[in-house]
C-alpha positions in Angstrom: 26.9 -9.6 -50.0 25.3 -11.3 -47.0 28.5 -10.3 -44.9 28.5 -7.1 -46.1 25.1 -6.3 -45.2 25.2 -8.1 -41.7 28.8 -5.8 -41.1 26.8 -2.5 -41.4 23.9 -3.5 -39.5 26.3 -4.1 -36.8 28.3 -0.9 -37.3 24.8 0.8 -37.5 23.7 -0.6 -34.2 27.1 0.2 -32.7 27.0 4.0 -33.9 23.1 3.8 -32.5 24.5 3.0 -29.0 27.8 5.4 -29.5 25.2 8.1 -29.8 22.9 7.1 -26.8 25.8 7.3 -24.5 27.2 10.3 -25.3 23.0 12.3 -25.0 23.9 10.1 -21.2 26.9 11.9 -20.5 25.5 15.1 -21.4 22.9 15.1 -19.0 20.4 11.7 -19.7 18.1 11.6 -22.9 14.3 12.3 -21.2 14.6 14.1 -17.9 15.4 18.0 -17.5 18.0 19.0 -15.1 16.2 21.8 -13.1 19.0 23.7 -11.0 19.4 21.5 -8.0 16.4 19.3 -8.4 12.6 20.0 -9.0 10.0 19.3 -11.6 8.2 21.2 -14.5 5.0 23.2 -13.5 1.6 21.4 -13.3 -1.4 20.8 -11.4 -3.6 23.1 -9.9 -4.7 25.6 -7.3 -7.6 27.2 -5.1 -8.3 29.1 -2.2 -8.0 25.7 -0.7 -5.0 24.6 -1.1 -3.0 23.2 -4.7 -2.2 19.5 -5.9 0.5 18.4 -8.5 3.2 21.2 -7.7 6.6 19.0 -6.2 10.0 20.8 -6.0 7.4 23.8 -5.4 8.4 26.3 -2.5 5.6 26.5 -0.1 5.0 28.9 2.9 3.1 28.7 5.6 1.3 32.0 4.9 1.4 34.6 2.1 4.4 37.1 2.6 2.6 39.8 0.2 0.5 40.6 -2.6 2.4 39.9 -6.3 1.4 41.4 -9.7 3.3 39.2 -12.4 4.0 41.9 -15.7 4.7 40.6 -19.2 8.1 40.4 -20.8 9.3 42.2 -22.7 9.1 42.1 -26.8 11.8 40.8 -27.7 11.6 37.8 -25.3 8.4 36.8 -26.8 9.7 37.0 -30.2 12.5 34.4 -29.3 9.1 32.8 -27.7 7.1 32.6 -30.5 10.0 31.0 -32.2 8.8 27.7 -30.8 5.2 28.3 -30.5 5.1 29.5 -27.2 2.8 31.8 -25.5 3.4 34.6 -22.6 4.8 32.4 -19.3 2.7 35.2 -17.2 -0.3 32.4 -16.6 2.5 29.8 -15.6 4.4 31.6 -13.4 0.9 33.4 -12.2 -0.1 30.0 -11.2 3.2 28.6 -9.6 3.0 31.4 -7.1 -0.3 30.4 -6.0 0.5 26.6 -5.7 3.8 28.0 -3.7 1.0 30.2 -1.2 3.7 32.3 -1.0 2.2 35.5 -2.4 -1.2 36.1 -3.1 -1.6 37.0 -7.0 -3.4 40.2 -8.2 -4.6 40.7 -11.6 -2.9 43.1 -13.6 -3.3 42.1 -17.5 -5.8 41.3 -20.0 -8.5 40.7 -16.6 -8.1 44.3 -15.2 -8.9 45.9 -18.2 -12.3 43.5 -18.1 -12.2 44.7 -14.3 -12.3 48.4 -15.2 -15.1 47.6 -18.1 -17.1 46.1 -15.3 -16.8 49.3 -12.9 -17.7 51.6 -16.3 -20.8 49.5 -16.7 -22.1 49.9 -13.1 -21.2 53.3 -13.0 -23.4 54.1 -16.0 -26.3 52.2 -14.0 -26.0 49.1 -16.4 -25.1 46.5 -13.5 -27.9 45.2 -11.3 -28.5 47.3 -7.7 -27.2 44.4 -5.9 -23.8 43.9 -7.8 -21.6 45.6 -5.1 -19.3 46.7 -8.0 -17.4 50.2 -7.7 -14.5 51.7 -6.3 -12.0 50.9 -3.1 -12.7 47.1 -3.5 -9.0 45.9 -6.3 -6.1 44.5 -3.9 -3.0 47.0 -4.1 -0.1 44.7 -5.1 3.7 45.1 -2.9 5.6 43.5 -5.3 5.6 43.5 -9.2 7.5 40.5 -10.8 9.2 40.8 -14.4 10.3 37.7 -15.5 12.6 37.5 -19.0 13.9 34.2 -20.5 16.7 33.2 -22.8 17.4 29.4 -24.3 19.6 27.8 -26.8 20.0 25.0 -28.9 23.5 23.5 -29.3 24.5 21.0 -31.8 26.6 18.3 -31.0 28.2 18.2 -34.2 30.9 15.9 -32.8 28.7 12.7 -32.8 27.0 13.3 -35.9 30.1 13.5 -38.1 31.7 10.7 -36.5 28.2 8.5 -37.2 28.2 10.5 -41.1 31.5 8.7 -41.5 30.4 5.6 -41.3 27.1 5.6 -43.5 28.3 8.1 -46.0 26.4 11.0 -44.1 22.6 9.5 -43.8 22.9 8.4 -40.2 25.1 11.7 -39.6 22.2 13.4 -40.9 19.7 12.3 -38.3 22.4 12.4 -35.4 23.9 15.4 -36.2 20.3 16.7 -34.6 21.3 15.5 -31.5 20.7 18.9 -29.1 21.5 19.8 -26.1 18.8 22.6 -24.9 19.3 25.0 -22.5 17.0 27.9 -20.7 17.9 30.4 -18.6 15.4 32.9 -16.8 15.7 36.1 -14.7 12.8 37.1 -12.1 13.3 40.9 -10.8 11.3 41.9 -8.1 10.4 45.4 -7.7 8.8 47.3 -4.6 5.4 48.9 -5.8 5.3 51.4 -3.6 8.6 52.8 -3.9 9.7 51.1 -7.2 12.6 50.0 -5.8 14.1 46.5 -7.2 14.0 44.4 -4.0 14.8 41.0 -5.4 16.4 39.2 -8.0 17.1 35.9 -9.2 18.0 33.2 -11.8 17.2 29.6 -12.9 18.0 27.2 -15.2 17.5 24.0 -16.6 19.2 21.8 -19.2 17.9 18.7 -20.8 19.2 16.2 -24.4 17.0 15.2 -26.2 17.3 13.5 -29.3 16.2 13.8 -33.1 15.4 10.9 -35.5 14.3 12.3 -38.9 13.8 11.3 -42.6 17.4 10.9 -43.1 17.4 7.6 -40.9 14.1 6.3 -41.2 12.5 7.9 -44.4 10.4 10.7 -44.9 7.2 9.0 -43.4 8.8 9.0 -39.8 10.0 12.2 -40.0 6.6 13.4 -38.0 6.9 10.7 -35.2 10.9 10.9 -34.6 12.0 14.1 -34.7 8.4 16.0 -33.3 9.4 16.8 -29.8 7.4 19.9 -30.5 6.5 22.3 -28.1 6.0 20.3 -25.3 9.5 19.7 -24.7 10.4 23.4 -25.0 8.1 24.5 -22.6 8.9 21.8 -20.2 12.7 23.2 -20.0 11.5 26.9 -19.9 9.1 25.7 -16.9 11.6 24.2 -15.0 13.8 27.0 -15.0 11.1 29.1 -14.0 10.0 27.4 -11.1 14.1 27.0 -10.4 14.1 30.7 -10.6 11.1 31.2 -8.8 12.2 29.3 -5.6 15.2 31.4 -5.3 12.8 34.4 -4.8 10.9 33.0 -2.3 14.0 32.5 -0.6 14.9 36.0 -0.5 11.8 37.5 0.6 11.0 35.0 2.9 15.1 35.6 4.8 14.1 39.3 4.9 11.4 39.9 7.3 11.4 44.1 6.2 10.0 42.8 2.8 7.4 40.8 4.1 3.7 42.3 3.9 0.8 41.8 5.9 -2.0 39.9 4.0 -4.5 37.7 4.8 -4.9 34.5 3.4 -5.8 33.8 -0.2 -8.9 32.1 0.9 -10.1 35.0 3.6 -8.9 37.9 0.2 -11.3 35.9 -1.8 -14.3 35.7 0.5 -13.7 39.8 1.1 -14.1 40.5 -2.5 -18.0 39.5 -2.4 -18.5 41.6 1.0 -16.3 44.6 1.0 -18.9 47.4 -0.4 -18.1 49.7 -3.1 -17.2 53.1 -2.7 -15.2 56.1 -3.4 -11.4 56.3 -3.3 -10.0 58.8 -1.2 -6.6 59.2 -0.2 -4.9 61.2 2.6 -3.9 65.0 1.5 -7.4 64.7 -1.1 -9.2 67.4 -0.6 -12.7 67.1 -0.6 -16.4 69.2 -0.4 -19.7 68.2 0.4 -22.4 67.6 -2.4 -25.0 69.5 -0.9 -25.6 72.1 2.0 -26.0 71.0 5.5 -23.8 68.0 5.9 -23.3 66.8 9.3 -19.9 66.1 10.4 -19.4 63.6 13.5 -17.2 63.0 16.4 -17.4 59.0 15.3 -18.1 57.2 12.4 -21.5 56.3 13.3 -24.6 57.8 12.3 -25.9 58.2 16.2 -22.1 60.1 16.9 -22.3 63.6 18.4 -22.5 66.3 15.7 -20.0 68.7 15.9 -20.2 71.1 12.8 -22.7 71.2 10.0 -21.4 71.7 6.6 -22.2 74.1 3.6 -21.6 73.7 -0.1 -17.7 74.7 -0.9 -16.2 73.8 2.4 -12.8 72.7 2.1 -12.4 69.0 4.1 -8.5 67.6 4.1 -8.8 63.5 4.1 -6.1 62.9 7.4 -7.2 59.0 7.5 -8.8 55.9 6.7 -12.5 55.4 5.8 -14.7 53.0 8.6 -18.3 52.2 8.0 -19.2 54.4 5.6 -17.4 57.2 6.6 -13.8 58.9 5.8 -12.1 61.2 8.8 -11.3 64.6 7.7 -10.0 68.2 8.9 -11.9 71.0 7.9 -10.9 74.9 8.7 -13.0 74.9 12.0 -13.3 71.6 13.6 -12.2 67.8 12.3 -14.4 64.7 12.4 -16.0 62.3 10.2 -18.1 62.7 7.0 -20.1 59.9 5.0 -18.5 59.2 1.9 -21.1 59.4 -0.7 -22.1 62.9 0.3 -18.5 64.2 -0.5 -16.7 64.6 -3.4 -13.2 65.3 -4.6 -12.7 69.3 -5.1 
């Protein structure tokens, strides 16, 4: 009896290390295999700089503003599956660790944005808020990111181990999986809508599961609970696989780069750029009230050189400076303060 019970321990221990060296050959037991090298996402970023983010991208300087868009439904389905949310805020915050691209916000806080504006234009914001119009950062790219895994089993260990012990070891090794993500990036022009970039990543990791049928069913919590952790380790890493490969392409194609400032001198302009109507070139626009002045400059001591009644017809032809927008009208063209026009 004793040498029965000392031969299966040994044949159990031997199956044990049978089963170790094949997760090995697959692709090790712990560590992810991030296309060719890299790490998951974490850390953190600011307008000063971002900490915890190797196998990252980095540039020296932002090559555009990028508005990151949600997948699509049926992604997030497959993502729920495992208890994972939208990747939106990961990738959102890869890009600004990378200083690549400066991020605009285009979800959940630009509808908070908008309630914002609707407040201080019904006069419910402080006078000093500086809240209102011509102030959000247009995005040049918009990023749609889509994800697909898979779990394969590796059957072929866990019925050779079931063999042995009459299926209860087979049971817990027959969970041995060998997880794989693959994600797509597509990078679309926002001006033009034109798809200007693409990429893919992966990542591949084996991991594996010990569950009642080796231990009992107290362990089953403890052995086989990689959870969700695991999962959105591999789907990070491919991510930030994927996300590299863009950077690559924009940043090899100087006609896609865009002229931005830096994330820190975008954030310190959205406290002093002032509010204030949105006009764009071809609007055409009338003055308020009789009398309007328009000027040779946009400066308030400029030379004068018509004077403008109700109903006149003024054709936006450029930017606004200091308070003013430069426009054509029917008998001269000049400059015009902003907030005493209006859109026709």
């Amino acid at each position: 009896m004793f040498r029965t019970s000392t031969t299966r321990l040994v044949v159990y221990a031997a199956s044990l290390a049978f089963a170790a060296a094949s997760l090995s050959a697959q692709g090790g037991i712990t560590q992810p295999k991030q296309g060719q090298g890299g790490s998951v996402v974490k850390g953190a970023a600011g307008t000063d700089g971002s900490k915890g983010d190797n196998g990252l991208a980095h540039c020296d300087k932002p090559l555009g503003a990028m508005a990151v868009v949600e997948p699509q439904s049926e992604y997030m389905l497959a993502l729920r599956r495992y208890n994972l949310q939208s990747p939106v805020g990961l990738i959102r915050m890869m890009i600004q660790q990378s200083n690549c691209f400066i991020v605009v916000e285009r979800g959940q806080g630009l509808r908070n944005m908008e309630q914002e504006r609707a407040l201080a234009g019904a006069g419910q914001a402080r006078a000093d808020s500086n809240m209102g119009g011509g102030q959000i950062v247009a995005a040049d790219f918009i990023l749609t990111p889509g994800v697909v895994f898979s779990e394969n089993n590796a059957g072929g260990v866990g019925g050779a181990v079931a063999g042995v012990f009459g299926g209860k070891v087979g049971a817990a090794a027959g969970g041995l999986k060998f997880k794989e993500a693959q994600t797509s990036m597509l990078v679309a022009d926002a001006r033009s809508g034109v798809q200007v970039a693409s990429a893919e990543g992966s990542t591949k990791k084996a991991d594996m599961h010990l569950g009642a049928g080796l231990f009992g069913g107290s362990a089953a919590a403890a052995g086989g609970g990689y959870g969700n952790t695991n999962e959105g380790k591999i789907i990070a890493a491919a991510f930030m696989d994927n996300y590299n490969k863009i950077v690559d392409v924009v940043r090899g194609d100087p006609s896609l780069q865009r002229k931005v400032g830096s994330l820190k001198d975008m954030a310190a302009s959205g406290g002093t750029v002032k509010a204030g109507a949105v006009f764009n070139e071809g609007d055409v626009l009338v003055p308020k009230i009789a009398n309007i002045k328009l000027m040779a400059s946009p400066d308030d001591t400029a030379k004068v050189v018509a004077t403008l009644n109700r109903g006149d017809e003024l054709v936006v032809v450029g930017a606004d400076k200091n308070g003013y927008i430069n426009v054509q009208g029917s008998t001269a063209s000049g400059w015009v303060k902003i907030t005493l026009v209006q859109k026709r």
